[in-house]
N, C-alpha and C positions, 0 to 999 in steps of 0.2 A: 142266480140259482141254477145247477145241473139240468139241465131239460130231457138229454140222453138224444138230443138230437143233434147234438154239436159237436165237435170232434173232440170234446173234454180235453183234455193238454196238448193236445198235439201241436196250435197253434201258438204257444207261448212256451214250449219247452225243449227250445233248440240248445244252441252255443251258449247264449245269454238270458240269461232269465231276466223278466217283466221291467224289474227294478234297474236294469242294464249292471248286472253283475255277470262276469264268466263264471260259465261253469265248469269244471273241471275239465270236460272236453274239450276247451276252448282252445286250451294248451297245447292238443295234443295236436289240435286240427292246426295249429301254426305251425309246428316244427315238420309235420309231415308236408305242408305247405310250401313250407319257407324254399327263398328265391333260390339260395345256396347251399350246399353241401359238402362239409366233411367226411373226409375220409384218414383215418389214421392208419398206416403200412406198415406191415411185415418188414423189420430192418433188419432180416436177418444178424441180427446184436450189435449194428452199430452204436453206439451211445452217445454219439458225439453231434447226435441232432435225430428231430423228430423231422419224418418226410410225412406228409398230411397231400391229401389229393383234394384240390376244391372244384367243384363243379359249380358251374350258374346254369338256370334254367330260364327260358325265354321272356322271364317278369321279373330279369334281374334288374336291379340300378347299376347304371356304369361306374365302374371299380373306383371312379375317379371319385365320386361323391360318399364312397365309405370307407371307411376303418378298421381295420383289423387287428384283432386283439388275441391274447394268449392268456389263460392266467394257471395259477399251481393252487391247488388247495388240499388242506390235510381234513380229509374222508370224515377223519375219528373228530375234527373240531368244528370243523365251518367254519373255518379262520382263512382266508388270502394270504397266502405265505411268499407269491413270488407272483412278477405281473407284467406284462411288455407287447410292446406291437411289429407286427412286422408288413411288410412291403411286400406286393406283389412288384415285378417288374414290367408289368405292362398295365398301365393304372386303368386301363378299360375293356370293361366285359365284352366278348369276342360279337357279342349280340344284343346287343345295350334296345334295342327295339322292343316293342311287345310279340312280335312276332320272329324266331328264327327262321330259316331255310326248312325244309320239311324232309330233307335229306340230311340235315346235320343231327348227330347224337351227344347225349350226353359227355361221351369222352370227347366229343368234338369240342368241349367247352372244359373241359378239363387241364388244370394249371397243379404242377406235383410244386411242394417248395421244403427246405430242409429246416426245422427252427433250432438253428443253433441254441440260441439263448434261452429258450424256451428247456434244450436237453441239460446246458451247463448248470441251470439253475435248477431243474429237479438232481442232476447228480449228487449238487453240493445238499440238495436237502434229505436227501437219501445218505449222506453220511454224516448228515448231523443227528444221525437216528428218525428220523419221518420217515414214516411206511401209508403206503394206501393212500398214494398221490393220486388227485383225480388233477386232468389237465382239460380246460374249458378253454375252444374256438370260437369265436364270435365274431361277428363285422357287424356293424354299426355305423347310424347315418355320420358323416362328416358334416354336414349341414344341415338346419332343420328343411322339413316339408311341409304343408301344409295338412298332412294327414297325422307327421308325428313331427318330434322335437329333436334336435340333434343329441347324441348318444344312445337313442332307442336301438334296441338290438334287431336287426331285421332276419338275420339267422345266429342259431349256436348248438355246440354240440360238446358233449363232455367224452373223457376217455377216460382208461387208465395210465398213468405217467408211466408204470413199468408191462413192456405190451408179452411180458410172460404172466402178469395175472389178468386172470377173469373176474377177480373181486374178492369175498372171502365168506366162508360160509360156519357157521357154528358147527365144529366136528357131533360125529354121530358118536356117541359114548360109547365105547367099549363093554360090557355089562360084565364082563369078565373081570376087567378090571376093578370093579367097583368094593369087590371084599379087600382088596389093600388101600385102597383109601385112610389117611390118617385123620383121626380125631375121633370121638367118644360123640352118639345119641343116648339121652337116657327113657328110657321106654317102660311102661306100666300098663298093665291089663285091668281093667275095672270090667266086668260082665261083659266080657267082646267089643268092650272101647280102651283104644289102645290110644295111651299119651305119651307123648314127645317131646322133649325138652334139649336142645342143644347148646352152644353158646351164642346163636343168631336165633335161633326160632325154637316156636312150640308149636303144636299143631296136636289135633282128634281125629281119630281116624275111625269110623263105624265098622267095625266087619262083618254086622249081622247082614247091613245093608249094602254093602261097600260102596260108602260116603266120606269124603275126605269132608270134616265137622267145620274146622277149624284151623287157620293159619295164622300165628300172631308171633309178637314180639314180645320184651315185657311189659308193655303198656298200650298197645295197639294191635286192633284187629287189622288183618290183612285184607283176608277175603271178609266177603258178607256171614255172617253166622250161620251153617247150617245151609250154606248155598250148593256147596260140593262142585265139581266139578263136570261137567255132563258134556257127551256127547253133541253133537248138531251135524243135520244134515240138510235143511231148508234155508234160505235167503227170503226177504220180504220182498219180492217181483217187481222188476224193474218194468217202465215201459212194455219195452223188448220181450221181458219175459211173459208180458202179456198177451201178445200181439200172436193169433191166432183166429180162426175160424168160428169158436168157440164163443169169443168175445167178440168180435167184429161186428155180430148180427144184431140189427138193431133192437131195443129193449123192448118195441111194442109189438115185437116179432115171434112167434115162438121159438125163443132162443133155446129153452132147455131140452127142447124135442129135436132140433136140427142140431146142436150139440152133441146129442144121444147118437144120431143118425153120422156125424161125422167122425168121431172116435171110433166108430167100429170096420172104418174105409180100410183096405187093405194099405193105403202109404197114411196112416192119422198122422204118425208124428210130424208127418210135414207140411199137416193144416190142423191141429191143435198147440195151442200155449202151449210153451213148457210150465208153466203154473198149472194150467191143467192138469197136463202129465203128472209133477211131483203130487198136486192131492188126489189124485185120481189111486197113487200109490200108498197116500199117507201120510210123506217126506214129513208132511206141518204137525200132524198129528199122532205119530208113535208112540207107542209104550214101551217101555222101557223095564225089564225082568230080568235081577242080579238070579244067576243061574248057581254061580260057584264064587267063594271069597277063600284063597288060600294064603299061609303067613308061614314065611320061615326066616331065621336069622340071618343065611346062609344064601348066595345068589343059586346056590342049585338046590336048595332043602324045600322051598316054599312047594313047588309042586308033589310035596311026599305029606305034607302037612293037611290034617284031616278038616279042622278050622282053626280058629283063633281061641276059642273059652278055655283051652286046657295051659296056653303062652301065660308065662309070669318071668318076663323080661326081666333087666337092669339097664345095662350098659352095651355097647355092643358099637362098630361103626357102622352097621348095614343093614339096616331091617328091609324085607322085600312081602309086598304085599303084592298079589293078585287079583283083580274082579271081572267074572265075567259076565257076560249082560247079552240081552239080545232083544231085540229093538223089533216088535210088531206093529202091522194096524190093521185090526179086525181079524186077528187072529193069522194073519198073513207073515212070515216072518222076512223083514227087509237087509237087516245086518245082525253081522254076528259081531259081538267085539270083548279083547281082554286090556286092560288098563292095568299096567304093572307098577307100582308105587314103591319107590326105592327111597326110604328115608334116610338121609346121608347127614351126616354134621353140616356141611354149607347149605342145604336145602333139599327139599324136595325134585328127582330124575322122574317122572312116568313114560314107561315107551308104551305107545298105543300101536295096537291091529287092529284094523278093523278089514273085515270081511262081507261084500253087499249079495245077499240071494240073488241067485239066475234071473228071476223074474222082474228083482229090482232096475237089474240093467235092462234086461228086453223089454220091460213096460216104459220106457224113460228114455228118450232121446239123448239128455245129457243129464248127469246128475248136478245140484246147486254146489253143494261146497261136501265137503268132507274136513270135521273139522272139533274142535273143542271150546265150549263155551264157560265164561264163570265167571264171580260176580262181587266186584272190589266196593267199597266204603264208597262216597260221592264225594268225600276229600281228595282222593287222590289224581287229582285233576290235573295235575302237571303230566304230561306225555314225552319221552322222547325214546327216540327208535333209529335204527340200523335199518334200512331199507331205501326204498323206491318215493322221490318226493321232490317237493316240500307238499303237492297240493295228491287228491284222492289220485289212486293209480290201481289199474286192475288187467288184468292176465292177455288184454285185447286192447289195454290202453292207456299201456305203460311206455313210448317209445321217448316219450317226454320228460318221464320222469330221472332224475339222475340218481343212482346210488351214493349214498352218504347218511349221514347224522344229522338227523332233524329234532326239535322242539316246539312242540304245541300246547294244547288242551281238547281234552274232552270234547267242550263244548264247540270250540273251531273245528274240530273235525267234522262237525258234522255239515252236510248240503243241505239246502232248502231247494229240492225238486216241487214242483209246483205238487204233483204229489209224490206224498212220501214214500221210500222204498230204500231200498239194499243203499248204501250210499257211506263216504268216507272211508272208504276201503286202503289200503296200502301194498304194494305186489311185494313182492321176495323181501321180507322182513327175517332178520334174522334175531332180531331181540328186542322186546319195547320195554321202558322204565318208567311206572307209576309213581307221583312222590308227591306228596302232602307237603302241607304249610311249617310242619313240623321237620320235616325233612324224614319222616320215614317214608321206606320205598318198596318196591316188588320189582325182580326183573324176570318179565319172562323171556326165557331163550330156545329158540326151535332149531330142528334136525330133522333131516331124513337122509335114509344111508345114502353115499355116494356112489353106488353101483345099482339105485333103483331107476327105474326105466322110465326118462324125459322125451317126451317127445321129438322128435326127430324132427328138426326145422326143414322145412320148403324153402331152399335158397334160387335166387333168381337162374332163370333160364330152364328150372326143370321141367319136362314135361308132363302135368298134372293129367294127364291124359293113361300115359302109363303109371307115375306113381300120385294115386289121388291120398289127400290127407287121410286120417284115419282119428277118431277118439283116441287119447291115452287115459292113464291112469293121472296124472296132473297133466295142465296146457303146455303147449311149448314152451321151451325157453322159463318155466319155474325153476327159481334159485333159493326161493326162501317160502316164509307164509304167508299166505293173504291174513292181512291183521285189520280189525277195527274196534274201536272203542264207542259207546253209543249211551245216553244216560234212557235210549229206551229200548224196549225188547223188539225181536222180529215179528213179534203178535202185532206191539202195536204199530209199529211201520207198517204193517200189513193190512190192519184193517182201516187206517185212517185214509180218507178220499183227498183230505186237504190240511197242509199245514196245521191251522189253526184248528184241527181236530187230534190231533196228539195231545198226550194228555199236560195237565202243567209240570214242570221241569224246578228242579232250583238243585242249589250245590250239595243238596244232602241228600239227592235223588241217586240210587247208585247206579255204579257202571256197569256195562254189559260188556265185557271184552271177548270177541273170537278170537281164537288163531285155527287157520285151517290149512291143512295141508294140499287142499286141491279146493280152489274155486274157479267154478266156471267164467267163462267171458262174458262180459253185457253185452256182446252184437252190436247193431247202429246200422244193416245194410237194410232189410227194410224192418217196420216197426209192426206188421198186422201178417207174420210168418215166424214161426221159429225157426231162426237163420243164423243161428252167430255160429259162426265156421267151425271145420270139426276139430282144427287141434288145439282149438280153444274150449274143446270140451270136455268132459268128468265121466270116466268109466275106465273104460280098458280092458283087464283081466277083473275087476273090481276088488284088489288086495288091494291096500294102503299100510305102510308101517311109520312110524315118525316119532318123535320125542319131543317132551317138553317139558322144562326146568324150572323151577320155582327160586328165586333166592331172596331174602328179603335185609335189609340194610347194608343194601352196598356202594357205600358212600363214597367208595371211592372214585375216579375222576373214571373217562371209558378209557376203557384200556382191550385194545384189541391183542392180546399175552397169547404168547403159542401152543398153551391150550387149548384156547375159546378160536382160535383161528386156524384159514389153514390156505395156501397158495393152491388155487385149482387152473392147471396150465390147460391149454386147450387151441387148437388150429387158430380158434379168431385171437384179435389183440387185446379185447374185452368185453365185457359184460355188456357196457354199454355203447361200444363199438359194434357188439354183434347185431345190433338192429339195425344198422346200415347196410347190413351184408341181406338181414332179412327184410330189413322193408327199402323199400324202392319208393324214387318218386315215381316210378312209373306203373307204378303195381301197390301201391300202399295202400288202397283202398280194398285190397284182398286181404293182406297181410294181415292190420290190425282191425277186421271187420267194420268199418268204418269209426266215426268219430261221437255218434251221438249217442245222448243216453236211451 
């Protein structure tokens, strides 16, 4: 039993949890770890081989004992398409010791080498029509150890096989272009509920309360009934997020009084939680007030439109709904936001603003997420997604994770933290597909414009002195959404102390899906501070704009088509390349604010 004298998780809620399972950080703390490192170079367009720079660090195994591999794989499948090894020429690490010279550096250990076979063979898969080659470095024991078995990977690292992409991102729709769009919605007014009928979907839309009702097919609900789509701006608190002044003091203490006493310090936020902080504002507890609901056919008419009861639609390819809302607690008002609903023949476009009060950013260190929640049948258990993966990755502890196509579930997503909180997360997600047993499905796809302002990375050697990080409006280095899927809500992660306190679960419990356009970092540098580094954190100007797309039967195979994608060139070689430039084995513990939950 809890006593409140013991240090409740902290002694069983590292890398590995009780059961000796990793935990998602486990991963991360390897590759930042690991002996060896790649590096993939600027070949100024040679194509006639990839040059790769490998470093060892002074807890390498001598080159003689491992193997080095290559492999090609296609992004869109998770298929191995092409596979080979190649040879250093000097089979021994310049420092095969546990200890190097203390005057030798990194470059001092550094081996460049060209992989021919490695280039000839993405050429040839690049003209058999493959796009969005990821190319994966690895060395591997040659023999076993007594700590592992031979073929265990002791370092690896992925790229892009073409080093003018950075990966690929779901274009931001045009909204202009959206009244030439081909195909026919057919559309009906019943007392300010407006019905939709296309040849994939049907869907209800409330305009009194601006509530999207309903999303179906002919025979299957999509969404939950009547669930609509909502805002969020709270996370269920991690550790970390707990981990203040506030909470620190022991419970037979007067904790509520020197709490009181500590919030009002002139530097609080940097001895109060940020859970604090967020209910201190509300974040968990908002109300939520449709201000304005406007409806016009026409992508520029909607805002001349007085409401919806006077519309007696037909047919049309473009209906455009507006809702605007704004988010108080205790009369205090936190955000502003308009939620634009563009009903199109393929599916449901909403572009969200959202807009946080002054006081929201000044009373708040960092904000949790900024983001859209809503709420699928408990069928559709099948997951797979365009992002950052296979296992949980988040904005501070993602260097591990690879870009690619992954498949899950629901229920595998989710961690079992000794206690429950924020968990299962996915970084730069550009699209996830729900799909029942039946084979129907939902894809959600996310955007935000390409000209909106990403945090400026901190590349090695600058001096933080003169330029210190700063908050943005998303972390560093965001490409896509923080995505999660959950069969429980962030109430009940929140209030549960212990696994076994969440409530029962089974397959017709439904989903809770986010997508958020800024989530903050879980931190990991200490646990009883709010610490998790500034450009892993949520504010900035406090504007957000972004888009998200509904489509529902699309059964066809992924297909990355040069609409849904788009080549983003950029100084580094790639996406996931570029966290080699940002994280350092010698500095990674800054970079990615360490490793724990």
């Amino acid at each position: 039993k809890d006593s409140g004298k013991e240090d409740n998780r902290f002694c069983i809620n590292g890398l590995i949890s009780p059961d000796r399972v990793p935990h998602p950080a486990c991963f991360e703390a390897k590759y930042l770890m690991q002996p060896i490192s790649f590096r993939l170079r600027e070949n100024n367009g040679e194509k006639t081989a990839y040059f790769v720079d490998i470093s060892c660090l002074s807890h390498c195994p001598p080159f003689s004992e491992l193997v080095f591999e290559w492999e090609l794989y296609g992004v869109e499948t998770e298929v191995q398409l092409a596979a080979g090894e190649f040879n250093l020429e000097n089979k021994d690490c310049p420092f095969p010791s546990m200890m190097a010279p203390a005057n030798v550096t990194e470059k001092d250990n550094r081996k460049t080498l060209g992989l021919q076979k490695a280039a000839k063979a993405a050429a040839k898969l690049f003209n058999e029509g493959h796009s969005y080659l990821s190319l994966v470095l690895s060395a591997k024991l040659a023999v076993s150890k007594p700590w592992a078995e031979k073929g265990y990977a002791i370092a690896s690292d992925s790229f892009n096989a073409d080093s003018l992409l950075t990966g690929y991102r779901v274009a931001f729709d045009n909204l202009e272009d959206l009244d030439e769009i081909e195909g026919e919605v057919e559309v009906s007014n019943n007392n300010g509920i407006l019905k939709f009928l296309s040849s994939v979907y049907g869907a209800e839309f409330d305009t009194v309360n601006g509530k999207l009702l309903s999303l179906h097919t002919k025979t299957q609900n999509i969404l939950v009934p009547a669930s609509g789509i909502k805002h969020c701006f709270y996370r269920a608190p991690t550790d970390n997020d707990l981990g203040g002044a506030d909470t620190m003091i022991p419970v037979e203490g007067p904790q509520g009084f020197i709490a009181g006493i500590v919030k009002i310090l002139p530097n609080a936020h940097a001895l109060v939680s940020y859970n604090a902080q967020w209910c201190d504002i509300g974040l968990n507890e908002l109300v939520s007030n449709t201000t304005k609901v406007t409806v016009g056919a026409k992508n520029n008419e909607a805002d001349d439109s007085d409401d919806s009861g006077s519309l007696n639609l037909k047919k049309m390819n473009h209906l455009k709904v507006v809702v605007h809302e704004e988010h108080y607690h205790k009369k205090r008002l936190r955000f502003s936001t308009a939620m634009t609903y563009h009903f199109l023949p393929t599916g449901i476009l909403i572009d969200v603003d959202v807009k946080a009060a002054k006081s929201t950013l000044s009373l708040a260190k960092s904000l949790p997420r900024i983001g859209v929640k809503l709420k699928l049948p408990g069928e559709f258990q099948k997951v797979s997604y365009l992002g950052r993966g296979p296992h949980e990755t988040y904005p501070d502890r993602k260097s591990c994770g690879q870009m690619g196509v992954y498949s899950t579930t629901v229920d595998d997503m989710h961690v079992n933290y000794i206690m429950p909180s924020e968990n299962g997360g996915r970084a730069d997600v550009q699209w996830a597909t729900f799909t029942n047993s039946k084979g129907d499905n939902l894809r959600i796809s996310y955007a935000f414009p390409e000209n909106d302002e990403v945090f400026e990375p901190v590349l090695e050697g600058m001096d933080l002195n003169e330029k210190l990080p700063k908050r943005g409006e998303r972390p560093v280095d965001t490409t896509g959404a923080q995505f999660s899927a959950s069969r429980y809500t962030v109430e009940q992660l929140k209030t549960a102390m212990h696994q076994c306190e969440l409530p029962t679960i089974d397959a017709d419990t439904p989903i809770n899906v986010h997508f958020d356009t800024a989530h903050m970092g879980v931190g990991g540098d200490v646990s009883w501070l709010p610490k998790t580094h500034r450009q892993f954190r949520v504010g900035g100007s406090g504007n957000w704009r972004y888009q998200i797309r509904l489509e529902v039967d699309q059964t066809t195979p992924v297909n990355l088509s040069a609409t849904l994608a788009r080549k983003l060139k950029s100084s580094f070689s790639s996406i996931t390349s570029m966290r080699n430039v940002i994280v350092t084995k010698s500095s990674s513990s800054f970079f990615t604010s360490a490793t724990s939950k």
